[in-house]
Every structure is written in structure tokens, then in C-alpha cells.
N, CA, C and O of each residue as an XYZ file, in Angstrom:
388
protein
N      -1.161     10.653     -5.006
C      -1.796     11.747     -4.297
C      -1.246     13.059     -4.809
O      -0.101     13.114     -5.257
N      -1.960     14.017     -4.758
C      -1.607     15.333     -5.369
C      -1.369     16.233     -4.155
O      -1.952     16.187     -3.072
N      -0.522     16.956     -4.500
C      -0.436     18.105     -3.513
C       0.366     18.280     -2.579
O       0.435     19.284     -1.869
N       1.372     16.804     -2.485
C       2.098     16.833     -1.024
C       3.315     17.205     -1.216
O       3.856     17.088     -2.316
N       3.919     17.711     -0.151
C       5.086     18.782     -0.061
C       6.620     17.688     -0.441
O       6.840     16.484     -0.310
N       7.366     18.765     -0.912
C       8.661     17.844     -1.389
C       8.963     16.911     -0.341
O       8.672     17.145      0.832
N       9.517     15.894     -0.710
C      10.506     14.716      0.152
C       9.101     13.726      0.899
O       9.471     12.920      1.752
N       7.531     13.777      0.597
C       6.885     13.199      1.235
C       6.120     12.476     -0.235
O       5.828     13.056     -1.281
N       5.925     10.957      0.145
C       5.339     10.518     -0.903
C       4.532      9.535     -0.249
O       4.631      9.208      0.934
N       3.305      8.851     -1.534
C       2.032      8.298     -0.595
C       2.113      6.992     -1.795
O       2.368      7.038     -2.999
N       1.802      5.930     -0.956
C       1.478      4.349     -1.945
C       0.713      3.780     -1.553
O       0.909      3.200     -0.485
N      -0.165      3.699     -2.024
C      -1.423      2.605     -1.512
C      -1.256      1.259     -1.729
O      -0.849      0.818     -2.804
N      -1.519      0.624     -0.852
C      -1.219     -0.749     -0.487
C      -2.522     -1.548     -0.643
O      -3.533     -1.317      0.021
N      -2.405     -2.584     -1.654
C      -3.816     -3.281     -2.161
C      -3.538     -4.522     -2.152
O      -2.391     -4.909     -2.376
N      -4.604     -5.401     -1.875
C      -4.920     -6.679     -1.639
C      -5.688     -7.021     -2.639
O      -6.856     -6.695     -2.428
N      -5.476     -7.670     -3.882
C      -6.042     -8.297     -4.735
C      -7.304     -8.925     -3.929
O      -7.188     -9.163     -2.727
N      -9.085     -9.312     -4.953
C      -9.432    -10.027     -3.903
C      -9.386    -11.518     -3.964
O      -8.351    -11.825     -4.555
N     -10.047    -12.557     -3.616
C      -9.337    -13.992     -3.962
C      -9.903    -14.142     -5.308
O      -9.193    -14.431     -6.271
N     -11.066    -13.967     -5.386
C     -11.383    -13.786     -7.063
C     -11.596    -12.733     -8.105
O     -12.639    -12.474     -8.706
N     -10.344    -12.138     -8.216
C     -10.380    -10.927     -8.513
C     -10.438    -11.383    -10.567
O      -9.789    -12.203    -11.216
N     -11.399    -10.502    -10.932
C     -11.671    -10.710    -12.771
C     -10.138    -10.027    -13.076
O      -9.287     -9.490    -12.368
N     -10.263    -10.348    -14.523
C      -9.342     -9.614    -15.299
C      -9.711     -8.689    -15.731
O      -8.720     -8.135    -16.206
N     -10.770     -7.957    -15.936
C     -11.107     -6.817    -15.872
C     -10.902     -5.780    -14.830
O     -10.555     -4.631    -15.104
N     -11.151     -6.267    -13.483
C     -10.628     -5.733    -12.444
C      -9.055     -5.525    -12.439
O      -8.693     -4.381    -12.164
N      -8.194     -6.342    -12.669
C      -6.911     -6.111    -12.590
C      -6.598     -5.661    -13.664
O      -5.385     -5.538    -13.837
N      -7.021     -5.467    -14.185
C      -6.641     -4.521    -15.868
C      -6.888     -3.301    -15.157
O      -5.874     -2.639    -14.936
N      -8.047     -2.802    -14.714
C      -8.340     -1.290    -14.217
C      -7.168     -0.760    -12.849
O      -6.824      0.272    -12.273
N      -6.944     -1.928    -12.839
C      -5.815     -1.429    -11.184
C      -4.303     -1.339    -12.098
O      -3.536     -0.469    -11.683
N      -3.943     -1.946    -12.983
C      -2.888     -1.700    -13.483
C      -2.791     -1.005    -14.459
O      -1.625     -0.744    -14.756
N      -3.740     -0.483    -15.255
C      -3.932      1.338    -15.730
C      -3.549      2.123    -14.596
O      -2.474      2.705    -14.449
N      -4.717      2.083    -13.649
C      -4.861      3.067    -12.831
C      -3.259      3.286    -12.154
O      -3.032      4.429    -11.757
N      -2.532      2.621    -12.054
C      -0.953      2.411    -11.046
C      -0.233      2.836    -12.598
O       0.766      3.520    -12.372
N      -0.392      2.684    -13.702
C       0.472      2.904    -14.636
C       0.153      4.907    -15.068
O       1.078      5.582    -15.520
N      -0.910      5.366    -14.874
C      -1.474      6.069    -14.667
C      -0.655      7.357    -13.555
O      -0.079      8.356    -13.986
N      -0.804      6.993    -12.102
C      -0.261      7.633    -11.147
C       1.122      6.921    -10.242
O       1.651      7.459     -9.269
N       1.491      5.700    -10.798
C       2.680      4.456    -10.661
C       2.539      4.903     -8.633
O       3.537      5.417     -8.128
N       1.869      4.762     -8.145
C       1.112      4.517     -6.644
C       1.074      3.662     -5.890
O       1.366      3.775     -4.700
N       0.667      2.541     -6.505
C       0.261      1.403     -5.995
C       1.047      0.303     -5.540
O       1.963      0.010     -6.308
N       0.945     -0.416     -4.464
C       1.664     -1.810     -4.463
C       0.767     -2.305     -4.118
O       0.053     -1.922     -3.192
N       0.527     -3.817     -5.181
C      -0.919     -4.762     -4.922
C       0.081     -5.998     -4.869
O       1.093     -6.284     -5.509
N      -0.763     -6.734     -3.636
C      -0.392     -7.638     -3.244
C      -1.436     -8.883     -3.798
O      -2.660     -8.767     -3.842
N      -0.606    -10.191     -4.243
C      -1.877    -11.203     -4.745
C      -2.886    -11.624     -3.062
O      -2.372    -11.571     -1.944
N      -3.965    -11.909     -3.269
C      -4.724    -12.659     -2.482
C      -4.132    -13.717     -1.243
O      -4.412    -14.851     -1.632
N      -3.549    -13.784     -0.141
C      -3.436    -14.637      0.384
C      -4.069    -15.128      1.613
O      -4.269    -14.353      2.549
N      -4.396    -16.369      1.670
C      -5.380    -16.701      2.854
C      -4.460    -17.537      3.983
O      -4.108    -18.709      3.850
N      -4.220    -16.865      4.868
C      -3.343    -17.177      6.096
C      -4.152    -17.135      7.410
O      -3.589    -17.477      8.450
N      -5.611    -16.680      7.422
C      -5.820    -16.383      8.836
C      -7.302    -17.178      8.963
O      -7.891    -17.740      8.039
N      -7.624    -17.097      9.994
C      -9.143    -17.979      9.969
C     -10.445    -17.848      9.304
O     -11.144    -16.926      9.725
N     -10.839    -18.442      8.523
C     -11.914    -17.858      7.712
C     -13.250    -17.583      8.783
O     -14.209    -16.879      8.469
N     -13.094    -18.352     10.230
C     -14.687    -17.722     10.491
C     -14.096    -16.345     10.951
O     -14.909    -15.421     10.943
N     -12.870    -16.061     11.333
C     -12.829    -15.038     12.349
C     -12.429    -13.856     11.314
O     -13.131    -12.897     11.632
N     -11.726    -13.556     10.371
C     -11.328    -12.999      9.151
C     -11.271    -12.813      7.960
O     -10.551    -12.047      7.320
N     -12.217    -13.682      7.561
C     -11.981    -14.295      6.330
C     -11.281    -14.785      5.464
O     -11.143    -14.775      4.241
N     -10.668    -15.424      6.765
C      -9.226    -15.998      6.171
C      -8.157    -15.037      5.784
O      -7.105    -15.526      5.371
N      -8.276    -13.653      5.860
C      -7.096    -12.971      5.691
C      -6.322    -12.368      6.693
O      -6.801    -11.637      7.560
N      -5.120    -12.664      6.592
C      -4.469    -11.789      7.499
C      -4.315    -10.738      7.940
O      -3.852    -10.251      6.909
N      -4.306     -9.858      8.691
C      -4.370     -8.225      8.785
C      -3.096     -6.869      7.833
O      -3.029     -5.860      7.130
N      -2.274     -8.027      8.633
C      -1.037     -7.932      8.451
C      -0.084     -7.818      7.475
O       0.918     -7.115      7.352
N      -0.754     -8.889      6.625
C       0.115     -9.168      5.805
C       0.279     -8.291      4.261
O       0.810     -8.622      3.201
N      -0.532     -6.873      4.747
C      -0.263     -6.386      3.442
C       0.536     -5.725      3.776
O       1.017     -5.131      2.812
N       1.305     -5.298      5.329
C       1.792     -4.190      5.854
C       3.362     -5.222      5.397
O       4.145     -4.942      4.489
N       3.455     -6.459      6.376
C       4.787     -6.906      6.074
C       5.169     -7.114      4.711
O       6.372     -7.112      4.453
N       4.158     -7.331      3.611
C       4.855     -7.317      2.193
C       5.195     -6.385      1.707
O       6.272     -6.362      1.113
N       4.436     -5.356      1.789
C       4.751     -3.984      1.320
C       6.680     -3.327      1.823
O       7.558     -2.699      1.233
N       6.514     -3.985      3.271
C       7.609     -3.492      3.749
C       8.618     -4.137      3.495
O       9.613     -3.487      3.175
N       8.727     -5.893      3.557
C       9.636     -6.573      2.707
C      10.716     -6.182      1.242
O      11.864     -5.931      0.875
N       9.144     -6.391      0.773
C       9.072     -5.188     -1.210
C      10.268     -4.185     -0.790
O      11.429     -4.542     -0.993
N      10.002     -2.992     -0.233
C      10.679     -1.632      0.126
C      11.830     -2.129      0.178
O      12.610     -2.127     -0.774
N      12.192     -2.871      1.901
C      13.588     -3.051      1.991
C      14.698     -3.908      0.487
O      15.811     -3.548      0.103
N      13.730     -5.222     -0.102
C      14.406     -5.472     -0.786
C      14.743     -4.872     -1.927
O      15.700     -5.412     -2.482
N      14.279     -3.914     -2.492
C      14.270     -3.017     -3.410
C      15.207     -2.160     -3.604
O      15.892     -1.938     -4.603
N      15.184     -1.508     -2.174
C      15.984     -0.087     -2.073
C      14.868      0.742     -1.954
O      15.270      1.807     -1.485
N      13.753      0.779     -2.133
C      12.712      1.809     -2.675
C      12.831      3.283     -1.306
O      12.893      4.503     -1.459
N      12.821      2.567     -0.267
C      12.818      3.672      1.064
C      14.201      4.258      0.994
O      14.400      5.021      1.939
N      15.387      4.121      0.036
C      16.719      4.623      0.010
C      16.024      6.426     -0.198
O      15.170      6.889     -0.954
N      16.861      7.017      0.841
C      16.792      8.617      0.983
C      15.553      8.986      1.958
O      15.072     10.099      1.748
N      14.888      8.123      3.127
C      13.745      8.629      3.282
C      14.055      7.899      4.574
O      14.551      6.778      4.683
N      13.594      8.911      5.745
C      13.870      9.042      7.074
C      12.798      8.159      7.785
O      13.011      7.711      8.912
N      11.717      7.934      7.149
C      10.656      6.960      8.031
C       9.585      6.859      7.067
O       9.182      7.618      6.185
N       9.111      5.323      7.612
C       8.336      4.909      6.837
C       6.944      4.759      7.339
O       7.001      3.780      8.083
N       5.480      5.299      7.327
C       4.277      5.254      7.686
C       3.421      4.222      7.113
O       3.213      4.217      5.900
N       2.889      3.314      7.916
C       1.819      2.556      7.473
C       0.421      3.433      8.166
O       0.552      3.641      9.372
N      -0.718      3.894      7.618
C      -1.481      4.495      7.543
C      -2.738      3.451      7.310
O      -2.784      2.501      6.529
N      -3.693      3.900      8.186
C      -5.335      3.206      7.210
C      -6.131      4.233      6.974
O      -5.809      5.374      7.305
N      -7.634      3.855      6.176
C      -8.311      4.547      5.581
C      -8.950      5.544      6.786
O      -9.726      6.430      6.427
N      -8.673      5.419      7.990
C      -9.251      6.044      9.015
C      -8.506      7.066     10.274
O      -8.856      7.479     11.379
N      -7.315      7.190      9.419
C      -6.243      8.138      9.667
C      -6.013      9.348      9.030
O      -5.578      9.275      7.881
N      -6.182     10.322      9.457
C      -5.845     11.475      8.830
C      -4.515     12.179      9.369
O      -4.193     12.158     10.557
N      -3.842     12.754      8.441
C      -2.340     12.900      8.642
C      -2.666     14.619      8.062
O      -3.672     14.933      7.425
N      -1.844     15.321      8.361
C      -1.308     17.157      7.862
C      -0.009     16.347      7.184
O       0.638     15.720      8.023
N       0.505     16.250      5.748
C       1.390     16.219      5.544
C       2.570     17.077      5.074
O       3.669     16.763      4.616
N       1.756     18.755      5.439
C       3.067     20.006      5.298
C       3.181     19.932      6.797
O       4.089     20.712      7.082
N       2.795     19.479      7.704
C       3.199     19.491      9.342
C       4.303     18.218      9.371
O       5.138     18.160     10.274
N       4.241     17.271      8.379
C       5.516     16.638      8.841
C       6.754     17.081      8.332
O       7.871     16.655      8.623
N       6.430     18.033      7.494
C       7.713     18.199      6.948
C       8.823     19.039      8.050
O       9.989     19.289      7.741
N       8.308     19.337      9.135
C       8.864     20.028     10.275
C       9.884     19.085     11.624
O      10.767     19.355     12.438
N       8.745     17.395     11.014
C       9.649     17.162     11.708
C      11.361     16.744     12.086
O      11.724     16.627     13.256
């Protein structure tokens, strides 16, 4: 993401789909090599297929966050936001808090 104020940073969190081409994952790993953004998670089917399609809700939030802690990646950074596409955030207003 462009534009956001020091000490605030943005990663999009992706779910491979179960049949995702290699063409497709070629364009997602430009695109992340590109703006290095991304954490894509492989395809996993954990939840009921009539009710979800078999995917979990969840589970891109707990890997992502797993990833982080085991990493170190959140080292220097006061809180961590899981966000969806239907959230809008001011991110020079958090820098206040």
C-alpha cells in the first residue's frame, strides 16, 4: 500500500484457490516480489463444503498470525489488525494512538 504514515504497515492475506494454475501463482508471486505484501496461504479445506465451501473462515487469520509470531515479523510493533475488504480504517488517525 502506498502512502501510509511511518511505523504503520499493510499485508494482504491470500488464500490460494484449491485449483489454483501456475500461471495464477506465478502472477501472485511477481506481484508480492514486486511490492513483498503478501502472505498466501496454500488452499485448505477444513470446514463444511455445503455450508462454506469447505473453507474455513478463519484460518487465514490464525496462519497469518502463527507465520508473524514464529518469525519475529510483528518484533517493534504495538498491535496487530486483522482487517476485511469491508473495513475502512484512517491510517494517519492511528498514528495518535
Amino acid at each position: 500500500m502506498k502512502h501510509l504514515p511511518p511505523g504503520i504497515d499493510a499485508v494482504f492475506v491470500l488464500e490460494l484457490p484449491k485449483q489454483s494454475s501456475h500461471a495464477y501463482t506465478e502472477i501472485l508471486r511477481a506481484e508480492n516480489e514486486l511490492h513483498k505484501d503478501m502472505f498466501i496461504v496454500p488452499y485448505r479445506q477444513t470446514g463444511d463444503p455445503d455450508v462454506d465451501g469447505g473453507r474455513s473462515r478463519p484460518f487465514k487469520t490464525i496462519a497469518f498470525l502463527a507465520w508473524a509470531a514464529a518469525t519475529n515479523a510483528v518484533a517493534g510493533y504495538h498491535y496487530i489488525a486483522k482487517l476485511d475488504t469491508d473495513t475502512v480504517i484512517n491510517p494517519w488517525a492511528l498514528r495518535c494512538v
